[in-house]
C-alpha positions, -999 to 999 in steps of 0.1 A, spaced: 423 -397 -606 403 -428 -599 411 -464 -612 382 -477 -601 357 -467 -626 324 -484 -632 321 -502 -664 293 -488 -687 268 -516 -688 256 -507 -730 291 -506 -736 300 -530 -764 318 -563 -753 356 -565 -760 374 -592 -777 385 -614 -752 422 -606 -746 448 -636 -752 484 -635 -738 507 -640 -767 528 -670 -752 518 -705 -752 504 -722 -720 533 -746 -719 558 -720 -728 587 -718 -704 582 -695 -669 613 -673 -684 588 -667 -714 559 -658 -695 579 -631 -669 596 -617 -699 566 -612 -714 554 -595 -685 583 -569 -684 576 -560 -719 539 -554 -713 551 -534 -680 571 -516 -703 544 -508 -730 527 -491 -696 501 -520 -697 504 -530 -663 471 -552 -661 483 -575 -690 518 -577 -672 503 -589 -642 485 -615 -659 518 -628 -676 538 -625 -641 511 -646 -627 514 -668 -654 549 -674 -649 548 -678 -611 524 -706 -621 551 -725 -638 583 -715 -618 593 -746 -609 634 -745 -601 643 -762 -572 667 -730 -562 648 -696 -549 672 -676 -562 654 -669 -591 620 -666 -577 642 -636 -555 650 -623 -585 617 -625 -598 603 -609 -572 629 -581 -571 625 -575 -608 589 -568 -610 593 -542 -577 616 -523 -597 594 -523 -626 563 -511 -611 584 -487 -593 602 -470 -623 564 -472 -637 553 -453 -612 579 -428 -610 571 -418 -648 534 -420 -636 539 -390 -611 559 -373 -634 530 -372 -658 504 -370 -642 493 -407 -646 480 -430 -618 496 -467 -624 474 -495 -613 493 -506 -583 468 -523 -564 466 -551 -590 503 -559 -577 486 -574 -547 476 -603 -570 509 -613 -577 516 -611 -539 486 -638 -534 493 -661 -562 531 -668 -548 522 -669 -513 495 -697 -523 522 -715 -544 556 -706 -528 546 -699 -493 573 -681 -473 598 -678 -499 576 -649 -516 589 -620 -490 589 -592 -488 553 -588 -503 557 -566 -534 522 -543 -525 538 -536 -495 575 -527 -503 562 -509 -530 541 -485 -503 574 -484 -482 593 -474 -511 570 -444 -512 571 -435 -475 608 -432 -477 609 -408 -510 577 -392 -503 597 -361 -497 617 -359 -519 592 -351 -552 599 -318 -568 565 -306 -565 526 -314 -557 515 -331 -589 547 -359 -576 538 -359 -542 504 -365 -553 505 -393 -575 535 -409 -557 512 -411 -522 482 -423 -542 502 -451 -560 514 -459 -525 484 -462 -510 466 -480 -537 493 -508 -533 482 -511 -497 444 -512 -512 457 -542 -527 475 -557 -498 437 -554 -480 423 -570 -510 443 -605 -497 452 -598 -461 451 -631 -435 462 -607 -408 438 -583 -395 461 -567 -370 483 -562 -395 457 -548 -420 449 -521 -389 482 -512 -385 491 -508 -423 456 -487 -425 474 -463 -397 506 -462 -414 489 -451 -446 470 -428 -427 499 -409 -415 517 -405 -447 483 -394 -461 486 -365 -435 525 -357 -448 510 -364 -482 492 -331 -479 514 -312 -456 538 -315 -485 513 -302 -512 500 -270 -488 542 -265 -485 545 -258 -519 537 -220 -528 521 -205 -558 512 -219 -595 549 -224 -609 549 -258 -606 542 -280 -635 512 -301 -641 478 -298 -637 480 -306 -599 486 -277 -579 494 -272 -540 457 -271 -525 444 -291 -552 474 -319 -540 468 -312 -502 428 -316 -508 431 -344 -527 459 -366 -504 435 -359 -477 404 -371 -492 419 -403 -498 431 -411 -465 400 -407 -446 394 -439 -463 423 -452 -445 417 -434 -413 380 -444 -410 392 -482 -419 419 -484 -396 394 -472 -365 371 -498 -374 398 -524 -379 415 -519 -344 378 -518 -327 371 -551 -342 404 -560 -331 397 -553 -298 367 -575 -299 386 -607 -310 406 -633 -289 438 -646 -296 421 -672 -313 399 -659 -330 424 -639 -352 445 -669 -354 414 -689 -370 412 -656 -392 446 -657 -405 440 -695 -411 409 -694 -431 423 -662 -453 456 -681 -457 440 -709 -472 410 -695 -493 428 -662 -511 393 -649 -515 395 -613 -530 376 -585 -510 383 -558 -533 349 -551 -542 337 -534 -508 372 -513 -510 366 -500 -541 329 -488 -534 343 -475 -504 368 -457 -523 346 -444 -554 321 -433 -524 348 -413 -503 359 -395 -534 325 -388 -537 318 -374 -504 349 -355 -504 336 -334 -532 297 -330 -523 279 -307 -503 267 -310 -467 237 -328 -466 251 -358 -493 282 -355 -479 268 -371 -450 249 -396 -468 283 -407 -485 304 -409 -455 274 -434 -442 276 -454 -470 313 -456 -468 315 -469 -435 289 -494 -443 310 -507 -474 344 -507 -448 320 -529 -420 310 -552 -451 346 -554 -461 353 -569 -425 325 -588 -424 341 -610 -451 373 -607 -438 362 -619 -401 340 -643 -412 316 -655 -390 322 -624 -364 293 -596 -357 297 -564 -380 315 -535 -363 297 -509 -350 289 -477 -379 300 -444 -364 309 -413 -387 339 -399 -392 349 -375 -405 
């Protein structure tokens, strides 16, 4: 269920992938292109042609960057929806790039942020799937787009209180899948293996959101103003501590005792790097397990 994988290093190299519209071609062209690539369930390749045509969109009107905007959340979220319902995981954390790439080039206009409408949109259907396999893929999607939103995020407050609110629908997420009785349910995901599962991924919530709000605690109002400055302006993508930390709690969840404990160690000191670089110049938090 991961998306995170790591690469194979004697793996052979891969042609380099080229989008198939030219670089001068129209922003129309490039967001079309996207919603076709969306709609061939190749949702990295979409991003990189929505990206593309946020590049270009240059009307003077924001109507159509609204619309834009509006179209790709209902993409990813019918995407999604046909994920759960076979058992796929969609890469919605990669959604947070589109996110950055407007707010750096259209500012305020680019709102609401798609990574996190499309975690609301989850909160507020949650429960309503027909069984565990849907609530399960449905919360994961959710909170990967949230993993995203953390890969850009200016605001730490805000990242600590998004953390929380994943964190609770990560404890609904399983209440949901224990609800569900017996093996009549379709799919491969059944009601413990869905309640396990939900939980295992938001202890990597809950652990970041404790160390977020006691870093919080720490900083003036000043200090997280400067933060939100700095991040606003350099964009720089910290998804490589978040996804070590996520590879390593699904590791933990699934390992005995003694290297559980090793894991859980190692995940809090990927979550301290991970605010290290989003501080900046601040001390690292303080590492305490949890479990």
């Amino acid at each position: 269920m991961g998306l995170f994988g790591r690469k194979n290093k004697d793996a052979e190299p891969e042609t380099p992938w080229q989008p198939a519209v030219a670089d001068d071609a129209n922003w129309h062209l490039w967001a079309e292109k996207g919603f076709e690539s969306a709609r061939d369930s190749d949702l990295p390749h979409a991003v990189t042609y929505w990206l593309g045509a946020i590049d270009r969109y240059d009307e003077d009107t924001t109507k159509l960057l609204d619309k834009l905007r509006k179209d790709i959340f209902d993409t990813v979220i019918a995407k999604m929806q046909e994920g759960a319902v076979q058992g796929q995981l969609i890469p919605s954390h990669m959604i947070a790039e589109v996110d950055a790439e407007a707010v750096v080039k259209h500012g305020d206009k680019w709102r609401p942020l798609l990574s996190t409408e499309v975690f609301y949109h989850v909160k507020e259907n949650l429960d309503s799937q027909p069984g565990p396999e849907t609530v399960t893929y449905t919360f994961i999607a959710g909170a990967y787009s949230i993993l995203g939103y953390l890969r850009f995020v200016s605001d730490i407050k805000e990242a600590a209180e998004k953390c929380g609110e994943v964190e609770r629908l990560g404890k609904q997420a399983s209440q949901l899948c224990y609800g569900f009785k017996g093996n009549r349910y379709e799919g491969t995901v059944k009601p413990k293996m869905g309640g396990t599962f939900c939980y295992i991924i938001n202890t990597l919530f809950t652990n970041l959101a404790i160390l977020l709000e006691r870093k919080v605690a720490t900083l003036s109002h000043e200090q997280i103003e400067a933060i939100r400055e700095r991040r606003t302006n350099d964009r720089v993508d910290l998804l490589e501590h978040l996804s070590n930390a996520l590879q390593l709690t699904m590791s933990a969840g699934t390992s005995g005792r003694l290297k559980q404990k090793k894991r859980v160690r190692e995940v809090l000191n990927e979550l301290n790097a991970y605010i290290d670089l989003l501080v900046g110049d601040a001390a690292p938090v303080e590492t305490k397990e949890e479990a």
